[in-house]
N, C-alpha and C positions, 0 to 999 in steps of 0.2 A: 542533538536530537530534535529534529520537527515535529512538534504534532499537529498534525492540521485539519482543523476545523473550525473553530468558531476560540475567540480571546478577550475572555473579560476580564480584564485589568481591576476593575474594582469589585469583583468576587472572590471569595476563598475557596478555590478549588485547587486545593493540593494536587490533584493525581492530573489536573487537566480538566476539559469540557465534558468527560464522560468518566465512568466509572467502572468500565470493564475494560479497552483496550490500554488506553490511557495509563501511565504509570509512571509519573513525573517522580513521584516521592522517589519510589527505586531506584529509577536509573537516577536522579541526581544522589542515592546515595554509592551508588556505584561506580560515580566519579562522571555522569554525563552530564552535559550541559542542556538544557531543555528551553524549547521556545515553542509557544504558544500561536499558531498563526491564525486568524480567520481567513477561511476561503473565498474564492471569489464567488462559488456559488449560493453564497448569502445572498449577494444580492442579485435582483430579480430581473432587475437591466441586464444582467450578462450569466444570468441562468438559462443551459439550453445551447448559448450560442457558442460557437468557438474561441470567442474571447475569453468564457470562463474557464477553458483549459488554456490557451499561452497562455493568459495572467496569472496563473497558477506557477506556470514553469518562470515565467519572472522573479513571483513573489520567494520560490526555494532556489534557486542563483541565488537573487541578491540576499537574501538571510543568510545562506552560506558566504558571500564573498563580504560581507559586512562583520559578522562572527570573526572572520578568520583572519580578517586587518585587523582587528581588533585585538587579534592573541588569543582567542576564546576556545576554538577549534581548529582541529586539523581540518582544511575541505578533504582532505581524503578520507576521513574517518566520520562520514555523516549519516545519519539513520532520517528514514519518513513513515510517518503512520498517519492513515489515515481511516475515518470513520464512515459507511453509507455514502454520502457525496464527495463528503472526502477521499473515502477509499478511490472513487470513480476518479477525482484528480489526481492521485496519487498513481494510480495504475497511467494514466495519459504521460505524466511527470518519467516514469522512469525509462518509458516507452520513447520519450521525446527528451533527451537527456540535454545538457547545456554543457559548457565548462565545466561546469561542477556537478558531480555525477554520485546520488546517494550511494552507499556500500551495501546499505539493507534499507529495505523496505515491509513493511505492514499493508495489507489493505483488509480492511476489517468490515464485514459483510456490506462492500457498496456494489455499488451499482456497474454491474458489467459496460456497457454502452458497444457493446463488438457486435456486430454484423451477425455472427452466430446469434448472441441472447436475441437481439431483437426481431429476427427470421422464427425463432422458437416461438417467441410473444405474441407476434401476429397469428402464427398458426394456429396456436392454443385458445384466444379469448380477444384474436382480432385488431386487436389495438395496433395501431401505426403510429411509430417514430422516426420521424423524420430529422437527421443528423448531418452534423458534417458538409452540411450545403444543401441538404436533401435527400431522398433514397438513393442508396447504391447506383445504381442505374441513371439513374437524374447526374450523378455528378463522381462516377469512379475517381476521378484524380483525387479529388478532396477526402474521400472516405480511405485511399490506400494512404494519403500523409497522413490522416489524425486518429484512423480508430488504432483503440493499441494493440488488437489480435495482430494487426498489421505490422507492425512494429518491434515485435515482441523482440526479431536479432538485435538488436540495440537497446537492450536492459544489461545493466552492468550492476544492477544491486538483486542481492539473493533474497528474494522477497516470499511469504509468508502470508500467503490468505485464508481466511475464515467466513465461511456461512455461517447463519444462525438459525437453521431450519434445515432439517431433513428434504424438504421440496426444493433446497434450493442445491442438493450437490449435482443432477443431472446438468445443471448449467456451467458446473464445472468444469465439465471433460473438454472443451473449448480451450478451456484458457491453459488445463494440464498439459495436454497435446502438444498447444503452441510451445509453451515453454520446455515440454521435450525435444522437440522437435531442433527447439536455436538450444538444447544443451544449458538451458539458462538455470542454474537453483533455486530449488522450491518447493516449499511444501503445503499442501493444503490440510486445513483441521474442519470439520462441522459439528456444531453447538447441535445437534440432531433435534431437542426439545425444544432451543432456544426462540427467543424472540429476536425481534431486532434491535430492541436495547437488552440485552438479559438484563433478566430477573432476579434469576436464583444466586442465591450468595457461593455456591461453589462455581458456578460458571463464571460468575463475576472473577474470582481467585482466579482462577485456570486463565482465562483470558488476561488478567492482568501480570500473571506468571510467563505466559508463554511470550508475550509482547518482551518483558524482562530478560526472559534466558536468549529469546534468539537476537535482539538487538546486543547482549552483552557479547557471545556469540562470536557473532560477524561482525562488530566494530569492535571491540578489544582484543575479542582473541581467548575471554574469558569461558569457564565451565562452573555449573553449578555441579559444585560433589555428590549430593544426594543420591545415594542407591538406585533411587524410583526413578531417575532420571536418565538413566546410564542407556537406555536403548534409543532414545531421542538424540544424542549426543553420537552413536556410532551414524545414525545416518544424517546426521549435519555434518561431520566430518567427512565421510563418501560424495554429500554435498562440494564441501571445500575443495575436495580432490579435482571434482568436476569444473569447480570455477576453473581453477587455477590452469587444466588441463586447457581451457576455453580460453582462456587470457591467455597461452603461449602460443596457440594456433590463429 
C-alpha cells in the first residue's frame, strides 16, 4: 500500500502524513505492507509542470518493482492513496499506468486538473490555468496525453473519491460520467460539512474506515462483517462484477 504525500522518517505518525484518509495502523494490521512516499509536488521546481506528474508515475513503478524484488509484495496486489495534490497525482498515476498497475486507488478531495474543472473555474471567478503545455487550444496534443478525464479507458484500479464539501460534488459529475462511460469501478462519498483536512472526529473515523474497508476490499478480497456495512458491500461486489466483466472484454 502507497500512501502518498509527504514522508517523515523521523516523526511518529502512525497512521501516515494525515489523519483522516491515511490509515497505516490498520491496513498493516490487516496484513498490508505500507510506504510512505513524498510527492513530487512538494517541490516547487516541478509543481505545476508535467514533470510533477511522470515523476510521480516513476516514483509508484519503481516503489512497486523494488517491494516486489524484494519479496515484500505481490505488484499485482498494490493499492495508492492519495491526499489534495496527492489525490491530483494519483488520479494522473492510474490514468497513465506503467508496468505495474495499482488494483485500487483512493483519491481523497484533490485537485481535479481535467479540462472540465478548470472550464467550470474560469467561468465562475475567472481564474485561468494554464496546463499541460498551455490552454486546450494552445496545445490539444498535450492536454489529450496527460489530463486524466482523457485517460480515464486505461485505469485498471477501482478507485474511490472523496470531497470534503458539499460545493465540491457538482464538479463531480465529470469525472462519474468518465468513469461510467470506460465501465471503470467507482464510487464517490462527500464529507458534505467537511473541510479540507477534516475536523470532526467522526469524519476523521469514516474516512479512515472507508480508506480500510475498500482497500482491504479490492486487494485481499477481504469484507468487514459488521451489520451496518452490509449495503456498501452489495454494491462493491456489483462493482467487482463489472471489473471483471471489463477485464474479459
Amino acid at each position: 500500500m502507497i500512501q502518498a504525500y509527504r514522508d517523515f522518517p523521523d516523526k511518529f505518525l502512525p497512521d501516515g502524513p494525515s489523519t483522516h484518509a491515511y490509515a497505516a495502523q490498520s491496513l498493516v494490521a490487516r496484513g498490508f505492507a505500507v510506504l510512505n512516499v513524498t510527492i513530487p509536488g512538494e517541490d516547487m521546481r516541478k509543481l505545476g509542470k508535467l514533470r510533477e506528474l511522470t515523476d510521480f508515475t516513476v516514483v509508484v513503478e519503481s516503489s512497486i518493482e523494488a517491494l516486489a524484488k524484494e519479496g515484500i509484495v505481490d505488484p499485482d496486489k498494490v493499492g495508492l492513496i492519495g491526499f489534495s495534490r496527492g489525490g491530483y497525482e494519483t488520479h494522473y498515476a492510474i490514468t497513465h499506468p506503467g508496468h505495474y498497475a495499482p488494483v485500487a486507488a483512493i483519491i481523497d478531495d484533490g485537485f481535479p486538473g481535467t479540462l472540465g474543472y478548470l472550464m467550470t473555474i474560469r467561468a465562475i471567478n475567472e481564474s485561468l490555468f494554464t496546463m499541460y503545455g498551455g490552454t486546450f487550444w494552445n496545445d490539444r496534443a498535450s492536454w489529450l496525453e496527460h489530463d486524466p478525464s482523457f485517460n480515464v479507458h486505461r485505469v485498471k484500479a477501482a478507485t474511490l473519491f472523496t470531497v470534503h464539501n458539499e460545493q465540491a460534488i457538482p464538479y463531480a459529475l465529470e469525472t462519474i460520467g468518465a468513469f461510467a462511460m470506460n465501465g471503470v469501478p467507482m464510487e464517490y462519498w462527500a464529507f458534505a460539512k467537511g473541510s479540507h483536512t477534516l475536523e470532526m472526529p467522526r469524519e476523521r473515523f469514516v474516512s479512515q474506515e472507508l480508506s480500510l474497508d475498500w482497500l482491504s476490499f479490492w486487494v485481499q478480497g477481504q469484507e468487514d462483517p459488521a451489520p451496518d456495512k452490509a449495503d456498501q458491500y452489495v454494491r462493491w461486489r456489483a462493482l467487482r462484477v463489472l471489473k471483471e466483466q471489463r477485464k474479459a472484454e
